[in-house]
C-alpha positions in Angstrom: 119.7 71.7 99.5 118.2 73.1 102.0 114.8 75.7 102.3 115.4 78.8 103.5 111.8 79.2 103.6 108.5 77.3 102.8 105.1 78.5 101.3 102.3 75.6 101.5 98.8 76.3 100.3 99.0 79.9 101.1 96.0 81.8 99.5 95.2 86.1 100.1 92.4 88.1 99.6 91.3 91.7 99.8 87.7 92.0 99.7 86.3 90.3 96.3 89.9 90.4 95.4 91.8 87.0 95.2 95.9 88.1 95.4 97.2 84.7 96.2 95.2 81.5 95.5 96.9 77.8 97.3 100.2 79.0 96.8 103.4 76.6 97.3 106.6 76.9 96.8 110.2 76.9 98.3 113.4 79.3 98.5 116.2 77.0 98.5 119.7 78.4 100.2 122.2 80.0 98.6 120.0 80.4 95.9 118.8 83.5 93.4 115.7 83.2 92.6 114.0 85.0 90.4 109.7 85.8 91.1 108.4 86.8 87.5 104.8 88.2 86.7 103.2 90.8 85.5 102.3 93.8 87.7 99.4 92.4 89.9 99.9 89.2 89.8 100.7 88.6 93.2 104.4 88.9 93.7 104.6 91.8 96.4 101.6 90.0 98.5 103.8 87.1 98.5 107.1 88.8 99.6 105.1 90.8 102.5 103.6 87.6 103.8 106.8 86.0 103.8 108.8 89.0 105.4 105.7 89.2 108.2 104.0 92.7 106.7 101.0 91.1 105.7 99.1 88.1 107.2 97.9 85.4 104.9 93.9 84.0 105.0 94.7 80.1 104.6 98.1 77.8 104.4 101.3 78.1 106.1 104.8 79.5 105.7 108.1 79.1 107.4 111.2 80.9 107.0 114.6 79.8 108.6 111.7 77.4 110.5 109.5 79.8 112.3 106.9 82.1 111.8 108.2 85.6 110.3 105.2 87.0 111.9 106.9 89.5 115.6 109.4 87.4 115.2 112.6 89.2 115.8 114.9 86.4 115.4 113.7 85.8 111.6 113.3 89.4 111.1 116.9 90.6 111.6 118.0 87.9 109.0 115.6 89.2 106.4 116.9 92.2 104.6 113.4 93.3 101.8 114.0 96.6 99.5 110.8 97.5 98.3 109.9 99.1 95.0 108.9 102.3 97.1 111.2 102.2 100.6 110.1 104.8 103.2 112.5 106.5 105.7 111.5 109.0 108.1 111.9 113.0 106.5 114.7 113.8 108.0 117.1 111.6 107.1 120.2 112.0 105.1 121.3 109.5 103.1 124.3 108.6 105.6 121.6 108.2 108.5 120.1 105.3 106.2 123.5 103.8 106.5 123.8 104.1 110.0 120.2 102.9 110.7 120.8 99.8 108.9 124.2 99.4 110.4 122.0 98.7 113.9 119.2 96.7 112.0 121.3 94.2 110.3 123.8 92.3 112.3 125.7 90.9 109.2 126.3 94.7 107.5 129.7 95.7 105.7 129.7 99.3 106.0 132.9 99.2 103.8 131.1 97.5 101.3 128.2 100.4 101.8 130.4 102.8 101.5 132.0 101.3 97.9 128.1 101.1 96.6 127.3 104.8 97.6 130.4 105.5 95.5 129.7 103.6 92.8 126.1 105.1 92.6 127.1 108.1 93.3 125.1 108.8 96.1 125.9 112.6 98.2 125.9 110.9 102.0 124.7 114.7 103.4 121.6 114.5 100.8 118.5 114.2 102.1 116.4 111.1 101.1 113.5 113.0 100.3 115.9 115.3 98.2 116.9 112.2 96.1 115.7 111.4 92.5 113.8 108.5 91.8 117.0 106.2 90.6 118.9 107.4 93.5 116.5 106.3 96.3 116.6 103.1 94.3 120.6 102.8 94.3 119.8 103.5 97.9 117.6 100.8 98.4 120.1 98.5 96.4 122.7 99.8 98.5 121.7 98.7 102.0 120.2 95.4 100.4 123.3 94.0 99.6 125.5 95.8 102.2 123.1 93.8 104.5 124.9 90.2 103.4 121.5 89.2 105.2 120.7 85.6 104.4 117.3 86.2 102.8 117.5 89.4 100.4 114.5 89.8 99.1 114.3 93.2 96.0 111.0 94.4 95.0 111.4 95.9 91.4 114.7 97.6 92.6 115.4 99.1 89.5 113.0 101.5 89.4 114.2 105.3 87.8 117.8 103.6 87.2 118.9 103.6 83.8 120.6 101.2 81.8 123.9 101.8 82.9 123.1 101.7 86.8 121.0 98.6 86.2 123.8 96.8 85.1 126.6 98.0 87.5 123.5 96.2 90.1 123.2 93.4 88.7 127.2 92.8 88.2 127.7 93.8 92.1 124.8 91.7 92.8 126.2 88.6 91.2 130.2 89.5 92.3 128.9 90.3 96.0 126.8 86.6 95.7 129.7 85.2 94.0 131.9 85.9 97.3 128.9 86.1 100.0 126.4 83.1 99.2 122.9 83.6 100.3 119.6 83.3 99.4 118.3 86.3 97.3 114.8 86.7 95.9 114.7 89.1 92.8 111.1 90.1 92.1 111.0 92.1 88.0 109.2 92.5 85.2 112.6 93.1 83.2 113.1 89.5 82.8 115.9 89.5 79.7 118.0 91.8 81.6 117.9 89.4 84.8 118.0 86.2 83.0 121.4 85.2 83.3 121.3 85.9 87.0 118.4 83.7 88.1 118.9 80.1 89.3 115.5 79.6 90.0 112.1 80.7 88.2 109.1 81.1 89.8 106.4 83.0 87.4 103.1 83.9 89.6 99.8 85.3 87.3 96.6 86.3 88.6 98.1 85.0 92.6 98.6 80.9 91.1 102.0 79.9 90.5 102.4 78.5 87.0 106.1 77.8 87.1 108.5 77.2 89.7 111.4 75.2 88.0 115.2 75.3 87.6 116.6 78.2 85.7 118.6 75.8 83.4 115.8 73.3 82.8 113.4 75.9 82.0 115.5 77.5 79.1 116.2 73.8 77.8 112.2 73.4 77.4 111.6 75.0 74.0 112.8 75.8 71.2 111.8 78.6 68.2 111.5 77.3 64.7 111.3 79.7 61.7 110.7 79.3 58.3 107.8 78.9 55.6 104.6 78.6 57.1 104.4 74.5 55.3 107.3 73.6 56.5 107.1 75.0 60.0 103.7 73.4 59.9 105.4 69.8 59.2 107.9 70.5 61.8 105.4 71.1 64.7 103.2 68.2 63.6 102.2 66.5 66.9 104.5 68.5 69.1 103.3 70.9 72.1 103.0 74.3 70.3 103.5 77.3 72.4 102.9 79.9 70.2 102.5 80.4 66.6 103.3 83.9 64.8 102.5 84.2 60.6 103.4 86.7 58.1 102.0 85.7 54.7 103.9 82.7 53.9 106.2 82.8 56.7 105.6 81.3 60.3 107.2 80.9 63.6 106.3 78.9 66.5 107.7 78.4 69.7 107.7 74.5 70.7 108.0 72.8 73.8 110.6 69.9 74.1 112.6 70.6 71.0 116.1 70.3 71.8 116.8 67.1 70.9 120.0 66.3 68.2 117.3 65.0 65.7 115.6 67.9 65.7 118.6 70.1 64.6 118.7 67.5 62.0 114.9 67.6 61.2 114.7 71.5 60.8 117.9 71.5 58.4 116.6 69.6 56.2 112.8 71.3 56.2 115.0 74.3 55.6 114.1 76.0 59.0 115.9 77.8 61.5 116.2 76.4 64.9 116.9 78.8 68.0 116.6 79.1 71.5 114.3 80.5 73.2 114.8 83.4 75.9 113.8 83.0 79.5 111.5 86.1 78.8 110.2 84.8 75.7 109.1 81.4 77.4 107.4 83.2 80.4 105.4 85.6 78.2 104.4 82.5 76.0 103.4 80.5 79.1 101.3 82.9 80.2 99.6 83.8 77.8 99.2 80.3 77.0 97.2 79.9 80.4 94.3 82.2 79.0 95.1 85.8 80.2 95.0 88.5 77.7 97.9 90.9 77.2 98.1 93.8 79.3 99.4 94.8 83.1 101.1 98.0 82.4 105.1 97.0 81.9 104.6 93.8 83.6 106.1 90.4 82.5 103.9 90.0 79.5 105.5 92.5 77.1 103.7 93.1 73.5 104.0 90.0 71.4 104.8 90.9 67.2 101.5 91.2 66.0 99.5 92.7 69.4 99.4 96.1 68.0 97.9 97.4 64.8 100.8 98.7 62.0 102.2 98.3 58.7 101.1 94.7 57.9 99.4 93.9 60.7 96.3 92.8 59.0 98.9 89.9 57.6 100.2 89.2 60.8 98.4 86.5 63.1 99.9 85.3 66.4 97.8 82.5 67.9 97.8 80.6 71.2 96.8 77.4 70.4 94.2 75.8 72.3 94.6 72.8 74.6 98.3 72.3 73.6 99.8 74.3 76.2 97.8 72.8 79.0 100.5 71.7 81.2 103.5 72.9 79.2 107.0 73.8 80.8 105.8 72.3 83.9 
């Protein structure tokens, strides 16, 4: 398969402020990729360097073979919604349409036209004039009316609620479905999009710590349940990933634990065996890499345990040294 673009070594910094450190990585064609990580962490540095809005310190990045940087050719087959999308003050919602009918050589205005419907978006409103969820069903709008070959959405979901983040996600896939191309899906709402993705990349503090196939990733680890003993004797000598206990009662999150003789193993220990969600492996990953919990409504999301209630003082979740060194990797 090919790249639709390349990212060797690339490293960022504002001041004192490190936002990317030697990162490399790949967005394969006809691919969704999904960029995961906390707020901060470095994912909208990334997507500006590799759409030409910012200029990177050290390294070297290539999409569709050139430089994205003035380059006009690249440009017009790169559509990027960002999490905040600016238009001029004037414009009505069907000027954006018409604006990026003339930026984007590949745009279906029919297709624009059944998205404003579905959103429900008033073509005489002006942007400026629209709530928060509707400037985002804008942005989502001309991002996939585009067809452009590299999509690239910035937290698109911003102000939409649950109902409007799914009808995105199932045009997104049904547009894809009919329309390959390469789409880069930068969130922090990582079980919603987990079904979409094809591709993980999970960025924290600018370093990439994962960049693996969707499928593989989920087929990694494994969450085993049961009283603490047992669950002890279960996880003896295997790569731990988290441990959570509750008086006599554990759970642990273990790398590499899909094989048929575990099934077997846990039945008889009398433990349950489940998988483990794609947002449940990247919070345990990084927080596995020594970072603390925090970042607002980033990736990492409260663990059972983090916060002080009824029973908390029972209620230990531990990272276990050393062990997760490498893991999922």
């Amino acid at each position: 398969m090919n790249a639709v673009a390349e990212v060797r070594g690339v490293s960022k910094r504002y001041g004192d402020f490190t936002a990317l450190d030697d990162v490399t990585l790949d967005l394969q064609e006809n691919t969704i990729h999904g960029l995961l990580g906390r707020n901060g962490a470095g994912k909208t540095t990334l997507m500006r360097i590799l759409t030409g809005q910012a200029f990177k310190d050290a390294g070297a990045v290539t999409v569709f073979g050139e430089t994205p940087v003035e380059n006009a050719g690249v440009l017009e087959r790169i559509s990027f919604i960002g999490e905040s999308q600016a238009y001029p003050d004037h414009f009505q919602v069907r000027h954006v349409m018409t604006a990026a009918g003339l930026l984007y050589p590949r745009w279906d205005a029919a297709y624009a036209e059944s998205l404003l419907d579905d959103f429900a978006l008033p073509h005489r409103r002006r942007v400026t004039k629209l709530s928060r969820g509707m400037r985002s069903a804008l942005g989502i709008t001309v991002g996939l009316a585009s067809r452009a070959p590299l999509t690239i959405f910035d937290e698109p979901y911003l102000g939409l609620d649950a109902v409007a983040r799914q009808l995105f996600y199932d045009r997104l896939l049904a547009d894809y479905a009919e329309n390959p191309r390469t789409i880069l899906l930068s969130t922090h709402l990582i079980d919603e999009v987990g079904d979409l993705l094809e591709r993980v990349t999970v960025i924290e503090a600018g370093r990439i710590l994962i960049d693996e196939d969707a499928e593989t990733l989920r087929s990694r680890a494994v969450t085993v349940s049961g009283p603490t003993a047992a669950v002890a004797q279960f996880t003896e000598g295997r790569e731990v990933l988290q441990v959570e206990r509750m008086a006599a009662f554990s759970r642990a999150t273990v790398a590499d634990g899909r094989q048929a003789s575990d099934a077997e193993h846990a039945r008889r220990l009398g433990l349950d065996l489940e998988p483990v969600s794609l947002q449940d492996l990247v919070v345990r990953t990084t927080l596995g890499r020594g970072t603390t919990p925090g970042g607002g409504s980033g990736a990492s999301r409260a663990l059972p345990g983090d916060a002080a209630g009824p029973g908390a003082a029972n209620h230990t979740t531990e990272n276990p040294t050393g062990s997760t060194k490498g893991a999922l990797r």
